[in-house]
DRENPA-3360 file (N, C-alpha, C; in nm, 2 decimals, always signed):
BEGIN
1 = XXXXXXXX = +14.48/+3.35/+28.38/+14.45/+3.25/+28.29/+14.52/+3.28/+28.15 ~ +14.51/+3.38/+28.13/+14.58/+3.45/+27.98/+14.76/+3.43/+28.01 ~ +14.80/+3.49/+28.09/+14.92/+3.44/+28.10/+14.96/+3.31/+28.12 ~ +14.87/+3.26/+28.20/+14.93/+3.09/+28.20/+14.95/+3.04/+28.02 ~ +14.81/+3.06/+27.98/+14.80/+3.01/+27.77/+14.97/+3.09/+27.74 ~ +14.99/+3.21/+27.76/+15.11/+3.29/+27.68/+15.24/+3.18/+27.71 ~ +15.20/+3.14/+27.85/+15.34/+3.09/+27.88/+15.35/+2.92/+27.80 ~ +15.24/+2.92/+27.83/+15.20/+2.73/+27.76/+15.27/+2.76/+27.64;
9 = XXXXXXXX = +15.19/+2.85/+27.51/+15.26/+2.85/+27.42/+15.38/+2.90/+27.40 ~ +15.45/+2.97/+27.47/+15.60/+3.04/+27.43/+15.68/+2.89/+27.48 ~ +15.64/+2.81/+27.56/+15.71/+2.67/+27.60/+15.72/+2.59/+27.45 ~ +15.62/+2.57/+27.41/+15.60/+2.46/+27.31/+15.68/+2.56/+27.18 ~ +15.63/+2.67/+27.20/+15.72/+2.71/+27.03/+15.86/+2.67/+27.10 ~ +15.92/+2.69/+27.20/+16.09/+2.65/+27.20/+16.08/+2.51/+27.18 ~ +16.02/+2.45/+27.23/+16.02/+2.28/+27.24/+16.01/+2.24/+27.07 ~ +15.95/+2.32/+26.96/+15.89/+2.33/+26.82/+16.10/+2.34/+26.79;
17 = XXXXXXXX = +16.12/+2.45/+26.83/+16.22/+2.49/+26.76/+16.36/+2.41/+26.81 ~ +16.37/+2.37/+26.92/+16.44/+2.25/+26.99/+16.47/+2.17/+26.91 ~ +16.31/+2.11/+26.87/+16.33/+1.99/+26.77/+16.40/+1.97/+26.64 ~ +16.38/+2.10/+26.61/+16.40/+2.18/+26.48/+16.58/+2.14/+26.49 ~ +16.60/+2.25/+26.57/+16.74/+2.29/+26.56/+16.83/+2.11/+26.57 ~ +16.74/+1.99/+26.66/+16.82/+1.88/+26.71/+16.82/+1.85/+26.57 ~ +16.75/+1.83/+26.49/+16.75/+1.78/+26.35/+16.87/+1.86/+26.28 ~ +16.82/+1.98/+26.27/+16.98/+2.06/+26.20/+17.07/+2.02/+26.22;
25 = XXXXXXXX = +17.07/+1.92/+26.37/+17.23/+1.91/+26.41/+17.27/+1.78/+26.37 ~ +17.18/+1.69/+26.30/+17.22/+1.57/+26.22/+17.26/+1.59/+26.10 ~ +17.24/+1.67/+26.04/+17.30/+1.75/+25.89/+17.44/+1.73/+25.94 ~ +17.52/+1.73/+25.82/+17.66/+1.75/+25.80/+17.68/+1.90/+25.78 ~ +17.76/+1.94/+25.85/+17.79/+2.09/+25.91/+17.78/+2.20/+25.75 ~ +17.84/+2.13/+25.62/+17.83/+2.17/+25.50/+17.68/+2.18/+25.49 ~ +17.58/+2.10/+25.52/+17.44/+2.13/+25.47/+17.37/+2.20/+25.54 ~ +17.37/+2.20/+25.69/+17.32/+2.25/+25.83/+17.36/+2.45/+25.77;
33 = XXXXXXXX = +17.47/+2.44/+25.72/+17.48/+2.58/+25.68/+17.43/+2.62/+25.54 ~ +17.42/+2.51/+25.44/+17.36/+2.55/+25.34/+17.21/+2.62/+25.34 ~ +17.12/+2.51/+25.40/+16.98/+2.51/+25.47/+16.98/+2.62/+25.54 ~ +17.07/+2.70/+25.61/+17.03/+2.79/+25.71/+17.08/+2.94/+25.58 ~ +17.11/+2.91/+25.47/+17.16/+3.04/+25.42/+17.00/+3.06/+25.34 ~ +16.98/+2.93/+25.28/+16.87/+2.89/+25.20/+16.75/+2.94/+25.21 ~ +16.72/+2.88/+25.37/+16.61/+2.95/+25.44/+16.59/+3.09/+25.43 ~ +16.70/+3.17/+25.44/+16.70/+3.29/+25.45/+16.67/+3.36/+25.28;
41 = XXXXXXXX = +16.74/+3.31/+25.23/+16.70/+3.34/+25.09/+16.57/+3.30/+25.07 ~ +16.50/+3.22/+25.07/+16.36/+3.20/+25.00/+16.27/+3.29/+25.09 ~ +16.29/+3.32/+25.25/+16.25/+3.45/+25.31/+16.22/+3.52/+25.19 ~ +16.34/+3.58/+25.19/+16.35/+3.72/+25.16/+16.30/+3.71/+25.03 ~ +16.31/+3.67/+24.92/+16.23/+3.61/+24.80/+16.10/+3.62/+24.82 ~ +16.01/+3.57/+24.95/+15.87/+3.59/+24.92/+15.82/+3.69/+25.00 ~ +15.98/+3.78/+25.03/+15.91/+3.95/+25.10/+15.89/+4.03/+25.01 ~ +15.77/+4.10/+24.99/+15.72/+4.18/+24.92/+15.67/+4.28/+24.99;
49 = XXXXXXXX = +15.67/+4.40/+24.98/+15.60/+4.47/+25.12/+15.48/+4.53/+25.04 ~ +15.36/+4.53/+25.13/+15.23/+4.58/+25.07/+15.16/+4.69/+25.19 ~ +15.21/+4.82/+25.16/+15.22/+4.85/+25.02/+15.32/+4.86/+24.97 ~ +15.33/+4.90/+24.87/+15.49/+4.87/+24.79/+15.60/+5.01/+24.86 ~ +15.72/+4.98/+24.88/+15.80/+5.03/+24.98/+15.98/+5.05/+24.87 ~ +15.95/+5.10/+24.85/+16.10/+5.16/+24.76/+16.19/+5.09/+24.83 ~ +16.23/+5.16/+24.98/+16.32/+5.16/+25.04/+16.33/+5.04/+25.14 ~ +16.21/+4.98/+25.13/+16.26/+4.84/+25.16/+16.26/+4.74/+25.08;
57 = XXXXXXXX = +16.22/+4.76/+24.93/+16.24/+4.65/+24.83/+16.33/+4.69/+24.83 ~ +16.48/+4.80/+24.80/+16.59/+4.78/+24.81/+16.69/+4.71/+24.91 ~ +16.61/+4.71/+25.03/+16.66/+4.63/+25.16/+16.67/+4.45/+25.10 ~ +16.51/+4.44/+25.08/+16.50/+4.30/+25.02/+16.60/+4.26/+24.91 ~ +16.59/+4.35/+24.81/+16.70/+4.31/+24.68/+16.85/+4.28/+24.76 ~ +16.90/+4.40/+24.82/+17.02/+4.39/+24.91/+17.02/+4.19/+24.97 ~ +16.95/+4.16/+25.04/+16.92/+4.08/+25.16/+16.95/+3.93/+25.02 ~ +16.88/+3.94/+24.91/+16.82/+3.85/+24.81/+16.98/+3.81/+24.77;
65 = XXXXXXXX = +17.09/+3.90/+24.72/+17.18/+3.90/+24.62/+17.27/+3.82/+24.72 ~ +17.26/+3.91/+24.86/+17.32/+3.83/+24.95/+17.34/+3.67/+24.99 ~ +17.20/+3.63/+25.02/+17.15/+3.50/+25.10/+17.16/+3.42/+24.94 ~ +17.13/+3.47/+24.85/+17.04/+3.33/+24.71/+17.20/+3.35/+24.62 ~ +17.29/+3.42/+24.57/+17.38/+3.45/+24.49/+17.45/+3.30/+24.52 ~ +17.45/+3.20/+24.45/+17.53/+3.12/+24.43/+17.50/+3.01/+24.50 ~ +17.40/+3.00/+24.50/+17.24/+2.90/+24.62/+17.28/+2.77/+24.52 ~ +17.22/+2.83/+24.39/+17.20/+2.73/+24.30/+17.30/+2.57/+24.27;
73 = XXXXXXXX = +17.39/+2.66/+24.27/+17.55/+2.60/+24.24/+17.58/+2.52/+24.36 ~ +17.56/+2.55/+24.51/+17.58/+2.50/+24.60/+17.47/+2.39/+24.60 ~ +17.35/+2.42/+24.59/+17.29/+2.27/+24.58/+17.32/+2.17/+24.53 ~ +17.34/+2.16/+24.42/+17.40/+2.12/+24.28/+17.51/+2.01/+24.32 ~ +17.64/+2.06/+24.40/+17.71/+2.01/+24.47/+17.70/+1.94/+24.58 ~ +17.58/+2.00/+24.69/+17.52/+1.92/+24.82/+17.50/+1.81/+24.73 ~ +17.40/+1.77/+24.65/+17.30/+1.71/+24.59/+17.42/+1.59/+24.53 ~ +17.52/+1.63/+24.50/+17.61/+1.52/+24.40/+17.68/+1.46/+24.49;
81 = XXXXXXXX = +17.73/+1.53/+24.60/+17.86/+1.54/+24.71/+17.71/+1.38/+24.82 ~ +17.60/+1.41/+24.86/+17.51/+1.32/+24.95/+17.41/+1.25/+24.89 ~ +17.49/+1.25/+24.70/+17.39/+1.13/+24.67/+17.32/+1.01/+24.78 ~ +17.41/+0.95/+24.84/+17.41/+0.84/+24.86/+17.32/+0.84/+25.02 ~ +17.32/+0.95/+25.06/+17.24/+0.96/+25.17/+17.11/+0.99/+25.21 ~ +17.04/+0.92/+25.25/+16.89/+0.94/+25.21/+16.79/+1.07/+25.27 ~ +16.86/+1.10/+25.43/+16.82/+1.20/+25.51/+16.87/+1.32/+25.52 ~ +16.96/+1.33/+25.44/+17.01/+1.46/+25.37/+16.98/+1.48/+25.23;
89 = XXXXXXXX = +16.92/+1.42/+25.17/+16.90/+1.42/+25.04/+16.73/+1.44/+25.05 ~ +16.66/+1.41/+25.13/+16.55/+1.46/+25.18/+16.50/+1.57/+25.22 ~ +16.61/+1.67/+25.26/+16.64/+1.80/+25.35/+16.65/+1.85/+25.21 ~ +16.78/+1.86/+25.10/+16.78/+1.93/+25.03/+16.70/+1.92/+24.93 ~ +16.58/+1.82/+24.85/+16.52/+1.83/+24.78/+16.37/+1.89/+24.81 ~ +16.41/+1.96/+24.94/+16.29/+2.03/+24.98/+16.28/+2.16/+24.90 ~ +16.42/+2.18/+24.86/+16.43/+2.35/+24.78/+16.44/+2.34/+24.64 ~ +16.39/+2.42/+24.59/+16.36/+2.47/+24.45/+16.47/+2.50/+24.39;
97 = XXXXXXXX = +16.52/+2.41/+24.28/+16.60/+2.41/+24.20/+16.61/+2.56/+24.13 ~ +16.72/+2.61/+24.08/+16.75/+2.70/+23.95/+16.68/+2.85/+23.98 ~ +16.69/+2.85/+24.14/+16.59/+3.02/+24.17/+16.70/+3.11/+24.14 ~ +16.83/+3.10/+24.05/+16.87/+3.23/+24.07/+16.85/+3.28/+23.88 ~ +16.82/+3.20/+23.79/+16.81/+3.20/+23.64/+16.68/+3.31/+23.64 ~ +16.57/+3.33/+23.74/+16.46/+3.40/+23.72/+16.51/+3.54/+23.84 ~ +16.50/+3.62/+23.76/+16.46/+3.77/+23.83/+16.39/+3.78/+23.88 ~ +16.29/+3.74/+23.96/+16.18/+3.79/+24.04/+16.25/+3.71/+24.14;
105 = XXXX = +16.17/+3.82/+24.26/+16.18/+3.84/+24.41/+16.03/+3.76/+24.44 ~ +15.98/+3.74/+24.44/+15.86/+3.63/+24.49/+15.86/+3.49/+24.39 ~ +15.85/+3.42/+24.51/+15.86/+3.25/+24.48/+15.76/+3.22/+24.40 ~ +15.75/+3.16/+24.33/+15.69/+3.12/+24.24/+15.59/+3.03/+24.30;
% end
């Protein structure tokens, strides 16, 4: 019975993520990759490790400078570049303007 439940749900999370990724693939290839750097960046932004970890808040910082360095500017552009489109303009006003002006590594 327990593996039948394991299998039920490992189905439905792909079918979750299926859906997921079909929608990604209506994005215009410029945003579909914005959104997917994005994601990663606001990750790593609200990893904090507890307890606190030297050597992997430098992983995080590493991961942060990477994924968010120039996030802002690129929205900025999605955002002016798909005024006019409603369902990609929906996608990007999901994210938080101006996260690279604050030094902290947790989202606000």
């Amino acid at each position: 019975m327990m593996n039948l439940l394991l299998k039920a749900v490992v189905i439905l999370s792909c079918l979750n993520l299926g859906s997921a990724n079909a929608a990604a693939e209506k994005l215009p290839a410029d945003v579909a990759k914005y959104v997917q750097q994005r994601e990663g960046c606001d990750h790593f932004r609200g990893e904090v490790p507890d307890p606190p970890d030297a050597r992997r808040m430098k992983e995080i910082e590493r991961e942060i400078r990477k994924l968010c360095t120039g996030t802002d500017n690129k929205l900025s552009k999605l955002k002016r570049k798909y005024a006019e489109d409603q369902a990609v303009m929906k996608r990007l006003n999901e994210f938080e303007d101006n996260i690279e002006s604050s030094a902290s590594t947790s989202r606000p």
